[in-house]
C-alpha positions as CSV (number, residue, x, y, z in Angstrom):
1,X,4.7,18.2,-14.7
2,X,3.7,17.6,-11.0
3,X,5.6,14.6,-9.5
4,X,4.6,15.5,-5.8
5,X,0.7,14.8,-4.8
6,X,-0.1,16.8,-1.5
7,X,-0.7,14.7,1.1
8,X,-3.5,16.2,2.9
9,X,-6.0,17.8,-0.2
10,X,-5.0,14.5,-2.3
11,X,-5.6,11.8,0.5
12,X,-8.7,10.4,-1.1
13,X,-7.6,10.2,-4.4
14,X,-4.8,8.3,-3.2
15,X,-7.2,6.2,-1.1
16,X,-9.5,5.2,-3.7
17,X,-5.4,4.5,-6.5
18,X,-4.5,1.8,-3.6
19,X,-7.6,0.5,-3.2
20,X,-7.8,-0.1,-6.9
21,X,-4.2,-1.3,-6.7
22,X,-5.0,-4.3,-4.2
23,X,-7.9,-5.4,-6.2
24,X,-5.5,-6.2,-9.4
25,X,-2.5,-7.2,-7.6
26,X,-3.8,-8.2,-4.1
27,X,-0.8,-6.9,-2.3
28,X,1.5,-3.3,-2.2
29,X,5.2,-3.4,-2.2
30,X,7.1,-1.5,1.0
31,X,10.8,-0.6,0.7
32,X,12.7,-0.5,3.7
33,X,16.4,-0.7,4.2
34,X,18.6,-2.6,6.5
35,X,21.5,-1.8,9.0
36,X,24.3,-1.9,5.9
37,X,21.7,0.6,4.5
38,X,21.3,-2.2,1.6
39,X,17.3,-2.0,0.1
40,X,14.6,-4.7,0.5
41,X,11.1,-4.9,-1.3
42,X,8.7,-6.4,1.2
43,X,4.8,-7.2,-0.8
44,X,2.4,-7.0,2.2
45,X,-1.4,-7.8,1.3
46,X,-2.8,-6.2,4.3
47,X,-2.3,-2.7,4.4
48,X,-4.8,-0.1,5.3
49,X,-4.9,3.2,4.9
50,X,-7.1,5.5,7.5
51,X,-8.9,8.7,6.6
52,X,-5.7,11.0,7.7
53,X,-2.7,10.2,6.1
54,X,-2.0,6.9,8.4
55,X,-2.1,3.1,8.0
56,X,-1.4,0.2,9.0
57,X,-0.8,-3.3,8.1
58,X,-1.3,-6.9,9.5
59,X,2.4,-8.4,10.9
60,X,1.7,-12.0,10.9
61,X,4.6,-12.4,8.1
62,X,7.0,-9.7,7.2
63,X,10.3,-10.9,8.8
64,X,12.5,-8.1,7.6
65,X,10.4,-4.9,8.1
66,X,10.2,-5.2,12.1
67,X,14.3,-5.4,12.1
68,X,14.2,-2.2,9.5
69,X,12.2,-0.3,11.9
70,X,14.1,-0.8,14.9
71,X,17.2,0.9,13.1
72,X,15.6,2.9,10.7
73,X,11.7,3.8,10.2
74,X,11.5,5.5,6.9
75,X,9.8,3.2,4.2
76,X,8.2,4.1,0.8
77,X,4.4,2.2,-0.2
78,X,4.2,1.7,-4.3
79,X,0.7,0.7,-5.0
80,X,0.3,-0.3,-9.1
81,X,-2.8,-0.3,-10.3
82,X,-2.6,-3.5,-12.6
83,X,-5.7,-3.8,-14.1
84,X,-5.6,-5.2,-17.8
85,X,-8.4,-3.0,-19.0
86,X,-7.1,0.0,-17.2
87,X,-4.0,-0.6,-19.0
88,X,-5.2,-1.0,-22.5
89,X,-7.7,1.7,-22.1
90,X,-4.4,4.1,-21.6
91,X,-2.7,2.7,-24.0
92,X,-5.0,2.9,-27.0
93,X,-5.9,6.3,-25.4
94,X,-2.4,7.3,-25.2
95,X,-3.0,8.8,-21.8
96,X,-4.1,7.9,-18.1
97,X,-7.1,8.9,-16.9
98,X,-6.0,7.9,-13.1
99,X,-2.4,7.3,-11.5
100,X,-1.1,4.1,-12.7
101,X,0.9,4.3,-9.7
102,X,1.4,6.2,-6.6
103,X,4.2,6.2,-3.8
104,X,4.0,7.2,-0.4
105,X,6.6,7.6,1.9
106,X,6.5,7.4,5.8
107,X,7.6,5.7,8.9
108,X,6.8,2.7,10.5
109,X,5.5,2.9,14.0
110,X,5.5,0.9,16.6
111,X,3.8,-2.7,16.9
112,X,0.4,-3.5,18.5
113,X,-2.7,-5.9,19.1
114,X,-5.1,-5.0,16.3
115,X,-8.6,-3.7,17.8
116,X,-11.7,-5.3,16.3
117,X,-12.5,-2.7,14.1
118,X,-9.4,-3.6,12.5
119,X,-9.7,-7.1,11.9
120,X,-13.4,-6.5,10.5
121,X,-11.5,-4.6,8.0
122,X,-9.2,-7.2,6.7
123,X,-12.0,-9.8,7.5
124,X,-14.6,-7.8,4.6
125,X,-11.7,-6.9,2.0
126,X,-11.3,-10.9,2.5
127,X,-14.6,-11.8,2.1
128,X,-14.5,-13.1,-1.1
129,X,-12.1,-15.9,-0.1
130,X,-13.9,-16.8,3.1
131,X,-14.4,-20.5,2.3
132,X,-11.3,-21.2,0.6
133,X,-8.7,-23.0,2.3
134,X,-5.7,-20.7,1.6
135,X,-7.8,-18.1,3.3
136,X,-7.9,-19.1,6.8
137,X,-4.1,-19.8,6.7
138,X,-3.3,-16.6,5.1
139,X,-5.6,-14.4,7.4
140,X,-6.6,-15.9,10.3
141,X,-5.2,-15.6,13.3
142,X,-4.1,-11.8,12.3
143,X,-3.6,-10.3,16.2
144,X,-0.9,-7.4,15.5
145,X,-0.6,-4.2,13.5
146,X,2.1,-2.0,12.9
147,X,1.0,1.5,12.0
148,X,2.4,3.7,9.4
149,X,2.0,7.6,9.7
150,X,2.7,8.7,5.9
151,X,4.5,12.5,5.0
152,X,4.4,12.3,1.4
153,X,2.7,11.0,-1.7
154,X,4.1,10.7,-5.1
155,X,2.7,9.8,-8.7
156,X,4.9,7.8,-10.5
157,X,5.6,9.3,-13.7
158,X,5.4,7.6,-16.9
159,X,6.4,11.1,-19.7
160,X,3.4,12.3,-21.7
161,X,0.8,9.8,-20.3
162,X,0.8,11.1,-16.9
163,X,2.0,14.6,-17.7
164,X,-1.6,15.9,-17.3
165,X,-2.3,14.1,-13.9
């Protein structure tokens, strides 16, 4: 059983797991902890991951995560891929055929204005919701980024059904 994914010859398998991820739950979950060192789950529906084991995501709302980083950086991504078919495939299968989920860990870097390639990003994964109320509110006026450089990727392990991954 192979818990660890390597983070550099996996990178676009674990690309193409959170983009699957976002598409059934529309947001990832980041862990961070706090000066007492007490844990925090923050669900962020704008990160990004680049082509070479970096991100970044939109800080319009996360409260918490900026005052983690000041005093400690290290944060862990779970993206779940929460598809109902993908799940009931496995289940009658009685194996995965792709991570259900996947963990990386990293640290957050500093904060800065989002370039325009950036915003086209989030702009086309939002494209579907362009006319919708909600969607201006939630995503316009996105103007900074905090990037995330990422050291290591794990598969969450669920026994015999993910054994083989």
């Amino acid at each position: 059983m192979r818990n660890n994914l390597n983070i550099k010859t996996d990178w676009t398998a674990i690309r193409k797991h959170f983009n699957l991820s976002f598409r059934s739950n529309y947001h990832v979950s980041i862990a961070s902890v706090d000066k007492d060192n007490t844990p925090t789950v923050t669900p962020v529906g704008s990160l990004f991951l680049n082509d070479n084991q970096t991100g970044f995501y939109f800080e319009k709302y996360p409260e918490k995560l900026p005052k983690h980083a000041e005093l400690n950086p290290n944060i862990c991504v779970l993206g779940v891929n929460s598809s109902t078919l993908f799940w009931l495939k496995s289940l009658f299968m009685n194996k995965f055929t792709k991570y259900p989920g996947i963990k990386l860990y990293g640290q957050l870097g500093t904060k800065r204005i989002a370039t325009d390639r950036e915003i086209k990003r989030l702009q086309r994964r939002m494209k579907a919701t362009k006319y919708l109320k909600g969607n201006s509110y939630l995503w316009g006026n996105m103007q900074y980024i905090r990037n995330i450089f990422f050291t290591k990727s794990e598969k969450v392990n669920l026994g015999e059904m993910t054994d083989h991954l």
